[in-house]
C-alpha positions in Angstrom: -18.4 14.1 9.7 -20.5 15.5 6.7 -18.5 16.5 3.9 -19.0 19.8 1.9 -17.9 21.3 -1.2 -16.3 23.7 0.6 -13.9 21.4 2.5 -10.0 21.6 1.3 -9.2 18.3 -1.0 -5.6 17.9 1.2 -7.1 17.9 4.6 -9.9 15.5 3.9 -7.4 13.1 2.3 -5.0 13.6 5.7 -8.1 12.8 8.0 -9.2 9.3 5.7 -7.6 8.3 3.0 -9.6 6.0 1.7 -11.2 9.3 -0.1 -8.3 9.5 -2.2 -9.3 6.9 -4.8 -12.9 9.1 -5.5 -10.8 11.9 -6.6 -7.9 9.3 -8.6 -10.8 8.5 -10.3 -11.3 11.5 -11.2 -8.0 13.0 -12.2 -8.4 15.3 -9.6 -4.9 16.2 -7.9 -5.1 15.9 -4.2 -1.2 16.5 -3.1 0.5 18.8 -5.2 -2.5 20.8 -5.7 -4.4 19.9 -2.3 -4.9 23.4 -1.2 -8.3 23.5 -3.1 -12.0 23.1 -2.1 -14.0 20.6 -3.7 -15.6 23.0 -5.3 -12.7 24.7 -6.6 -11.3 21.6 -8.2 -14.8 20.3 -9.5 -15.1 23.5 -11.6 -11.4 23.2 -13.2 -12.6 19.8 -14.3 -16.4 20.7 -15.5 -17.8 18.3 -12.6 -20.6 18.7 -10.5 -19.6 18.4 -7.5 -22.6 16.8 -5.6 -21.1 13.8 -8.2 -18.0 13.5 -5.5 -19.6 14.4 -2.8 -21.8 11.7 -2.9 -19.2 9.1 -4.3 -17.1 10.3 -1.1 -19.7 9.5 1.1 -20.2 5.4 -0.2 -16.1 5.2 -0.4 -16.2 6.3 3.8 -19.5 4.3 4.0 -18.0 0.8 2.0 -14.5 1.1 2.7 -12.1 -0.6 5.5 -10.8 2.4 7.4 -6.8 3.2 6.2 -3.7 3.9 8.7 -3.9 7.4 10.2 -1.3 8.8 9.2 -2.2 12.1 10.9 -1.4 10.1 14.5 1.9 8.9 14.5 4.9 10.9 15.2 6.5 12.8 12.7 9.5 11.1 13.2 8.1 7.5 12.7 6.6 9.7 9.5 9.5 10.5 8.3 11.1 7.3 8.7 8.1 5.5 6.7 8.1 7.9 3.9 12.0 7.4 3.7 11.6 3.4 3.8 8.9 2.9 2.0 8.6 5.6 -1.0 12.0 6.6 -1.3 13.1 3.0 -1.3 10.4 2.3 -4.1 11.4 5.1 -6.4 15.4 4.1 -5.6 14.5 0.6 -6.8 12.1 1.6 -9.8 13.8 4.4 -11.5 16.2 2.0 -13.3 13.8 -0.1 -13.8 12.0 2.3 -16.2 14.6 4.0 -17.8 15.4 0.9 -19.3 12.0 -0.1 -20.1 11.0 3.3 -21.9 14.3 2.9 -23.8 12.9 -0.3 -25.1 10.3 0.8 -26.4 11.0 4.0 -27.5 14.1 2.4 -29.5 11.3 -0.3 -31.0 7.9 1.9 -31.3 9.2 5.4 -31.2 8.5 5.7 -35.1 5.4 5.0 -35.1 4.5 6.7 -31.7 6.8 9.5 -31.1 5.0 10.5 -28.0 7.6 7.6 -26.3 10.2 9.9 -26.8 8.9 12.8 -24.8 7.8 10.4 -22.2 10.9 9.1 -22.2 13.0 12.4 -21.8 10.4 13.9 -18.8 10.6 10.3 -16.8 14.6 11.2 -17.0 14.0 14.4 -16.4 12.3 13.1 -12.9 15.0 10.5 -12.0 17.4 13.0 -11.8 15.3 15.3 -10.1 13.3 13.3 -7.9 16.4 11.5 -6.9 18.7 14.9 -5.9 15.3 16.0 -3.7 15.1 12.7 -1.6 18.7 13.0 -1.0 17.8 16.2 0.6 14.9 15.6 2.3 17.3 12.3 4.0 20.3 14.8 4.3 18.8 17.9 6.0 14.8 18.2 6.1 13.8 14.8 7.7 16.9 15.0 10.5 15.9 18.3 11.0 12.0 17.2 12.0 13.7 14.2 13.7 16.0 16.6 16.0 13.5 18.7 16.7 10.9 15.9 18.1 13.0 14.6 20.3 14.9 18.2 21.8 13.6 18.9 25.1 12.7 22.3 26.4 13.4 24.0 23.4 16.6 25.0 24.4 18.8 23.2 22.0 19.1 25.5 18.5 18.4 24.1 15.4 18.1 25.2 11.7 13.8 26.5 10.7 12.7 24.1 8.8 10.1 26.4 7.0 12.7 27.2 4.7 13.5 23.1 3.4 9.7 22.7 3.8 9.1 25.5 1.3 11.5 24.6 -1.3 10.9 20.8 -1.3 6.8 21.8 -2.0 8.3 24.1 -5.1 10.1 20.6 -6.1 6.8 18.5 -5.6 5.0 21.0 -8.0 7.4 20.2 -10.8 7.3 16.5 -10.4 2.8 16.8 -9.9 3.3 18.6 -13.5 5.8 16.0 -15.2 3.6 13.8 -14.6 0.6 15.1 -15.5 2.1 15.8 -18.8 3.2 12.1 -18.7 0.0 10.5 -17.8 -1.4 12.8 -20.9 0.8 12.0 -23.4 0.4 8.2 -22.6 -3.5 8.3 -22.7 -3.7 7.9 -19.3 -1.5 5.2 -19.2 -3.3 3.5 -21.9 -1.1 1.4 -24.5 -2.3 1.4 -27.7 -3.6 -1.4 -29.6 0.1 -2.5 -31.4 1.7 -2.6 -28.1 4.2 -5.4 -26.9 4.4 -6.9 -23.5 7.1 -4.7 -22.8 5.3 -1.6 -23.5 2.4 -2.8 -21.7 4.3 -3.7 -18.6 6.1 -0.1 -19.3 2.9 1.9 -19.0 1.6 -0.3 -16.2 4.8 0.7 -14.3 4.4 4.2 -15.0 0.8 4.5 -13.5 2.0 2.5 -10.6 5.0 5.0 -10.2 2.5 7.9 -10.5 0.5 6.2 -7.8 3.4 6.1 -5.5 4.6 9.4 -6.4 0.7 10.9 -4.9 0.8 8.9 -2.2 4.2 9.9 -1.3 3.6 13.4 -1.6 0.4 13.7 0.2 1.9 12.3 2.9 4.5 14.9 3.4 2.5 17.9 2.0 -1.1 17.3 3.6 0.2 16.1 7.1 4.5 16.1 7.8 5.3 19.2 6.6 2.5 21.2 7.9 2.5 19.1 11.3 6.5 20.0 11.3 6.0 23.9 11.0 2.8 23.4 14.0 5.7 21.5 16.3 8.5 24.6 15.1 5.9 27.4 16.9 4.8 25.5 19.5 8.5 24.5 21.3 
């Protein structure tokens, strides 16, 4: 398949995602703000766009193909994105709280921009943490009940509603951390840094990592694969 500027960012990441490290590169969002052409997001960032056209083509040309994603069943989706990303942010949240205390307590003087970084990251342990409760709670046993129903006679609660307000709730976190990842330099520690503010920032980019992946997954293929399976049965 040839690839255009015209093609939407989210729905080429769903079909391979081994395209999603040209456009990490970058710094071009391709889950919270997937719904864009190529074109579209190229312009935002002053970048040609026959520039990632033609470093998507090498990536699908070079790479090992990834898992599709886009072929399992939403509730084995749902189940991986609740074992595997929620688990990670569950385990890594305290982690980092006390890691960004550290150094803001040590550094914060000197670079005040830790203490911002440090309020937002709380900011998304709180909130990040009350939306996976509801996505395990109602959204996810929702998709999971409604998979397995036969005949469509058993009545179940639309799940266009959850869908909707948990991609309101990806926004924000998509623009905490953007502010994050500009406040830090892109994750870049300075030249006075310690260990532990090295091994802060590296965590941070490696959360941010998850955090994409983690929402791509649901907003590029579950939730609109969810709302296709809702009309259909």
């Amino acid at each position: 398949m040839n690839i255009s500027k015209d093609q939407n960012i989210g729905e080429l990441v769903a079909t391979d995602y081994r395209t999603a490290q040209v456009f990490k590169d970058h710094n071009i969002d391709f889950c919270c703000n997937g719904n864009r052409s190529i074109e579209e997001a190229c312009s935002e960032k002053g970048i040609d766009p026959e520039n990632i056209l033609k470093a998507l083509e090498e990536t699908r040309e070079t790479r090992s193909s990834g898992t599709d994603f886009r072929s399992w069943p939403l509730d084995l989706l749902a189940d991986y994105v609740e074992k595997k990303h929620h688990r990670y942010v569950e385990r890594q949240i305290p982690v980092l709280k006390e890691y960004l205390a550290k150094i803001n307590q040590v550094h914060g003087d000197n670079h005040p921009e830790l203490g911002k970084i440090q309020e937002l990251f709380n900011e998304t342990a709180g909130e990040l943490s009350a939306h996976m409760k509801k996505e395990e709670l109602i959204l996810f046993p929702l998709i999971r009940k409604m998979v397995t129903r036969t005949g469509g006679t058993e009545n179940t609660m639309p799940v266009g509603g959850p869908i909707k307000k948990m991609m309101e709730e990806h926004d924000s976190e998509g623009a905490r951390f953007r502010k994050i990842s500009e406040l830090s330099g892109n994750y870049a520690p300075p030249a006075d840094a310690c260990n532990t503010y090295r091994t802060a920032f590296s965590l941070l980019k490696e959360f941010e990592e998850d955090l994409h992946e983690h929402i791509h997954l649901e907003n590029n293929i579950l939730f609109p694969k969810s709302i296709e399976l809702e009309e259909a049965v």
